[in-house]
Backbone as a ProteinNet text record, in pm:
[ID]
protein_1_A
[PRIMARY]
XXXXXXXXXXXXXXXXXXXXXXXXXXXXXXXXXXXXXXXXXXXXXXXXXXXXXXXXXXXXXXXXXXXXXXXXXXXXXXXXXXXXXXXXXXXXXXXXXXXXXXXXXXXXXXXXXXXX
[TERTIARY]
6273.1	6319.6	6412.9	6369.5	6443.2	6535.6	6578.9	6664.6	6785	6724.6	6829.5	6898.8	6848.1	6875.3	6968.4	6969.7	7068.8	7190.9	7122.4	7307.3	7347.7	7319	7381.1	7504.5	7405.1	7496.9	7588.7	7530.3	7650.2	7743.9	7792.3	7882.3	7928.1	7890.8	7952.6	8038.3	8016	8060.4	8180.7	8130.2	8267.3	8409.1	8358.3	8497.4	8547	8471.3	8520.1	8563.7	8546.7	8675.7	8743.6	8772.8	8857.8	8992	8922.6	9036.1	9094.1	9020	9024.2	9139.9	9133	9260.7	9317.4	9331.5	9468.8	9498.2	9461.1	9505.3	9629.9	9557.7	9661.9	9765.7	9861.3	10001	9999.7	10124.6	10156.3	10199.2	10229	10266.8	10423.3	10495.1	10644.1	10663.2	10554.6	10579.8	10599.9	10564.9	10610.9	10730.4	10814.8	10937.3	11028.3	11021.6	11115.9	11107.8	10975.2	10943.8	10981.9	11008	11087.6	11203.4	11252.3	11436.4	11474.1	11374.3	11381.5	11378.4	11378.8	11394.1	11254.2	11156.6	11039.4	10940.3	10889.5	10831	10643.1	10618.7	10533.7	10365.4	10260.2	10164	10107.1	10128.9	10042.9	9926.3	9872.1	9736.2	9635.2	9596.4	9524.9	9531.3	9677.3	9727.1	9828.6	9853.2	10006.3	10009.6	9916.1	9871.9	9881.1	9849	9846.9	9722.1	9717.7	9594.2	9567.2	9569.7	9567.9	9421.9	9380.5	9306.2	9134.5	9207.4	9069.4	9083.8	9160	9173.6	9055.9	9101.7	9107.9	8940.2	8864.6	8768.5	8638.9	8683.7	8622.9	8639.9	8756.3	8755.1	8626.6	8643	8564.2	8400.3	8370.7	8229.4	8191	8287	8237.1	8228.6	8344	8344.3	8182.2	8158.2	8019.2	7877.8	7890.5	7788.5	7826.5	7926.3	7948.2	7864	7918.1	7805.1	7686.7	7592.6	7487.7	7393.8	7485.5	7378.5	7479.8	7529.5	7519.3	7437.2	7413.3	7272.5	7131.5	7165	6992.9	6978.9	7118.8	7071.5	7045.1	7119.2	7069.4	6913.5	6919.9	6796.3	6678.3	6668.2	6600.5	6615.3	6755.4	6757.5	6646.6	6635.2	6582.6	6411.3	6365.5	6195.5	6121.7	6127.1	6081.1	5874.3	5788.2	5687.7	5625.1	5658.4	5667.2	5761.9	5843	5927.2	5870	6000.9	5968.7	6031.7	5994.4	6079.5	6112	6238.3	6229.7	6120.7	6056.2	5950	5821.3	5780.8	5702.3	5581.1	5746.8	5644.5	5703.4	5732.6	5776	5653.3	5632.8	5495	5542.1	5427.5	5459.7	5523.2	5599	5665.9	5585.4	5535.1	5441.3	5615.2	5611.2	5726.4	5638.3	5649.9	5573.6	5594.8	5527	5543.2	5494	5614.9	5592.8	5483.5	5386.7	5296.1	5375.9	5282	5367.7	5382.4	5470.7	5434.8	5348.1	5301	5134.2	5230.9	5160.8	5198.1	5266	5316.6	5318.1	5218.3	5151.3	5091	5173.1	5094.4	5223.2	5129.5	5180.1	5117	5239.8	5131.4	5266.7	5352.1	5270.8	5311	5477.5	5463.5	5580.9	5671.4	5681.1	5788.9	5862.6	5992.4	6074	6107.8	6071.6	6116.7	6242.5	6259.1	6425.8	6403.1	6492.6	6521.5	6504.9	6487	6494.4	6600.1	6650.5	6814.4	6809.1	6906.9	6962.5	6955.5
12574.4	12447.4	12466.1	12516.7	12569.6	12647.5	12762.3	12807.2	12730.5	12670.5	12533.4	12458.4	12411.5	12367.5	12426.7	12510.1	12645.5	12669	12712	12748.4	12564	12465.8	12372.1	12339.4	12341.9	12353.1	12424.4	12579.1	12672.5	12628.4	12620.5	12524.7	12465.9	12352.6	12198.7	12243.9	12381.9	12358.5	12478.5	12624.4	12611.8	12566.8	12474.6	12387.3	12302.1	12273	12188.6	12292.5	12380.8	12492.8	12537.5	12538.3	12613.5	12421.9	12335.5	12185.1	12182	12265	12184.5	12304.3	12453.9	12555.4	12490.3	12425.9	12373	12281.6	12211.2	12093.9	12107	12225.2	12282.1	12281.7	12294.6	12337	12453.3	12506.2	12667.9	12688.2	12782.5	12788.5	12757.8	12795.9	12748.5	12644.6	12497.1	12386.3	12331.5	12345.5	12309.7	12312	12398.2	12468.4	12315.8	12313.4	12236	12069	12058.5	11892.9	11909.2	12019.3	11967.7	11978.2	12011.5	11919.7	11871.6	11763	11654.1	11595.6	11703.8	11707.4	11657.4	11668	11583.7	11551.2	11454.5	11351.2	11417.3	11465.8	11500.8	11385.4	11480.8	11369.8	11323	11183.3	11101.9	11048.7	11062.4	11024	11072.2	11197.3	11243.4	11274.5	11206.6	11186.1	11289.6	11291.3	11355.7	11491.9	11575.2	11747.4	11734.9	11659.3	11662.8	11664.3	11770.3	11748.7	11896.9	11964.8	12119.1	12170.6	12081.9	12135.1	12039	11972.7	11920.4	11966.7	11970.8	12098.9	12231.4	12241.7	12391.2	12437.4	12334	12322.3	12272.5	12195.3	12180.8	12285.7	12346.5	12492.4	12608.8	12609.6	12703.2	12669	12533.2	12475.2	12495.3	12474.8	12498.6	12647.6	12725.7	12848.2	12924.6	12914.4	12927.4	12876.4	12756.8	12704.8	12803.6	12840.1	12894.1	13065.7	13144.9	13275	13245.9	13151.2	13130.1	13100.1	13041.8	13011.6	13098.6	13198.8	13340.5	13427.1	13429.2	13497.5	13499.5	13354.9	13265.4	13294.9	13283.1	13283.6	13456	13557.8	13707.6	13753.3	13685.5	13686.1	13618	13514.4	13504	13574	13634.5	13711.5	13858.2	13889.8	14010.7	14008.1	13878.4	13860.3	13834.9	13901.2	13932.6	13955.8	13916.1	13934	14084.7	14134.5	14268.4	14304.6	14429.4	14515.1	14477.3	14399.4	14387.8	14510.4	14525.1	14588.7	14528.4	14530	14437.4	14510.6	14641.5	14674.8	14630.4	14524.7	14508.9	14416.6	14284	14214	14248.9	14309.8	14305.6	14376.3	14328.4	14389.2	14548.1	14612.1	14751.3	14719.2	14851.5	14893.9	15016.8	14935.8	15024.3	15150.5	15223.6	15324.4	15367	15331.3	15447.7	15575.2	15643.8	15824.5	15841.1	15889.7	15963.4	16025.7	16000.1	16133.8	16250.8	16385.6	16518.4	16581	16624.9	16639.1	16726.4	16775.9	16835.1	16987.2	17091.9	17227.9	17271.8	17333.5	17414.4	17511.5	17573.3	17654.1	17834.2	17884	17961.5	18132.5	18196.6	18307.2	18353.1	18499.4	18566.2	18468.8	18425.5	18313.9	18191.8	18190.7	18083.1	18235.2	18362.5	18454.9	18451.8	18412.9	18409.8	18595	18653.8	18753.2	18767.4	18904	18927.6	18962.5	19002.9	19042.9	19188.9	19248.3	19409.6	19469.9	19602.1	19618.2	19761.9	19698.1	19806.5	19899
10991.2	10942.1	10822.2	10712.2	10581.6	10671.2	10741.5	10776.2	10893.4	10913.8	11006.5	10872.8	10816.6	10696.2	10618.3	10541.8	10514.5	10584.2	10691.9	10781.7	10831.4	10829.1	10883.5	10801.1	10624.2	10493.8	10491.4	10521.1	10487	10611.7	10699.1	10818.1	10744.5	10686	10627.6	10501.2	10410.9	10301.1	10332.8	10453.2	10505.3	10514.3	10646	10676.5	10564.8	10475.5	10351.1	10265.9	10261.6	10208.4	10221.9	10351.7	10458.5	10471.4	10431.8	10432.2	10315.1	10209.2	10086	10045.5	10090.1	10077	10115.3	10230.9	10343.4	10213.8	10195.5	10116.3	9989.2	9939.1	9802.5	9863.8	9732.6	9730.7	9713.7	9732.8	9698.1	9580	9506	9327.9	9395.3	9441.4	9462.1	9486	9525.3	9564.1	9430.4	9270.3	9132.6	9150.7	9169.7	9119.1	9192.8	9295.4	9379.1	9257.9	9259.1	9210.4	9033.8	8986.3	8842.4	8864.8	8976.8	8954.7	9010.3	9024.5	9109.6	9268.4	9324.5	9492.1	9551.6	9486.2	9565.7	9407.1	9435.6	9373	9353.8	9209.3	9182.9	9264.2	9279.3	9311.3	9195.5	9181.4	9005.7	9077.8	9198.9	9244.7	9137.5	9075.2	9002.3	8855.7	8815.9	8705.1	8661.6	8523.9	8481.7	8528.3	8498.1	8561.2	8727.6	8765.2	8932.9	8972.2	9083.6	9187.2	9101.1	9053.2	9072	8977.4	8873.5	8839.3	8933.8	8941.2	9057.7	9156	9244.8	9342.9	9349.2	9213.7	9194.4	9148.8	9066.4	9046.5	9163.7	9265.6	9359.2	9471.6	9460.6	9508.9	9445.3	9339.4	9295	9350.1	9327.1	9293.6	9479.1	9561.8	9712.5	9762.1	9668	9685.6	9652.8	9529.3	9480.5	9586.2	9623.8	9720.2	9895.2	9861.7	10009	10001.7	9888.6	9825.7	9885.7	9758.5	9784.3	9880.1	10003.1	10125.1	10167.2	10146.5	10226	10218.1	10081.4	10017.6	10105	10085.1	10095.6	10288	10346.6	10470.3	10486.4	10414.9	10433.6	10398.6	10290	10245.6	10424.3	10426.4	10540	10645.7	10694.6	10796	10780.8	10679	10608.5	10648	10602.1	10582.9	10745.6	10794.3	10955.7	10910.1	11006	10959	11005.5	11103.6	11162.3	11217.4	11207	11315.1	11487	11574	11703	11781.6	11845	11977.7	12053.4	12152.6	12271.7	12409.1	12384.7	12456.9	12464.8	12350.3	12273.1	12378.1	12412.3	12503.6	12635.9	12679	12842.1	12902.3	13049.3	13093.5	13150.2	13138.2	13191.3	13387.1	13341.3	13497.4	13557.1	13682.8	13779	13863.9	13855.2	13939.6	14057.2	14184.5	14238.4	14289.4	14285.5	14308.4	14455.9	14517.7	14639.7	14652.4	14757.9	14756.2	14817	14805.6	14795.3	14933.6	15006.9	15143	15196.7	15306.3	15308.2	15307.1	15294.4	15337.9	15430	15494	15601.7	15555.2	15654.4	15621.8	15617	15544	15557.5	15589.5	15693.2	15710.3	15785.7	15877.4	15996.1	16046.1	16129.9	16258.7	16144	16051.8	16009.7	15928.4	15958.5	15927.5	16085.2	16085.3	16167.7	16218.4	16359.8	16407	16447.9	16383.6	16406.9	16552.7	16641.2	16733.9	16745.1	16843.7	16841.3	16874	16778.2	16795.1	16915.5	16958.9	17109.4	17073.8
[MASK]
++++++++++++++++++++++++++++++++++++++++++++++++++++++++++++++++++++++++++++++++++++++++++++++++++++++++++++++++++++

């Protein structure tokens, strides 16, 4: 339950970092907007977006660590070493029985022929 919990978060705060990079500007996107060619954003006031940006970057960046941690950490706490042999039922193989003898005396030594 706690570990469903954990990784659902770590997912959610992910992609909300992975939108919230997309979102920034690039350091060369300044350069263009002080001489005038595009129109600074005053949504977040005279500084721009950059230090809120940049701070909610960090603060998701940080939450993203931590339930990396937290989910390694759980991957780690197993209550015993399994095998996957552990539960499978045994395999019966069966063994040929062995074939019977020949018996072996004179009578199974093959006679040569007698030479001219």
């Amino acid at each position: 339950m706690v570990y469903t919990l954990f990784l659902v978060a770590h997912v959610v705060v992910a992609v909300a970092l992975i939108a919230l990079v997309l979102l920034q500007q690039g350091k060369g996107a300044d350069a263009g907007a002080a001489f005038g060619s595009g129109a600074s954003s005053t949504m977040f006031g005279a500084q721009g977006s950059a230090s809120f940006l940049s701070r909610t970057t960090a603060v998701l960046a940080t939450a993203f660590f931590l339930t990396s941690l937290t989910l390694a950490y759980f991957a780690t706490q197993t209550a015993v070493p399994t095998s996957v042999m552990d539960g499978a039922a045994p395999i019966e193989i069966p063994v040929p029985a062995p074939a019977p003898a020949a018996p072996s005396g004179p009578a199974d030594v093959p006679q040569l022929p007698p030479k001219p």
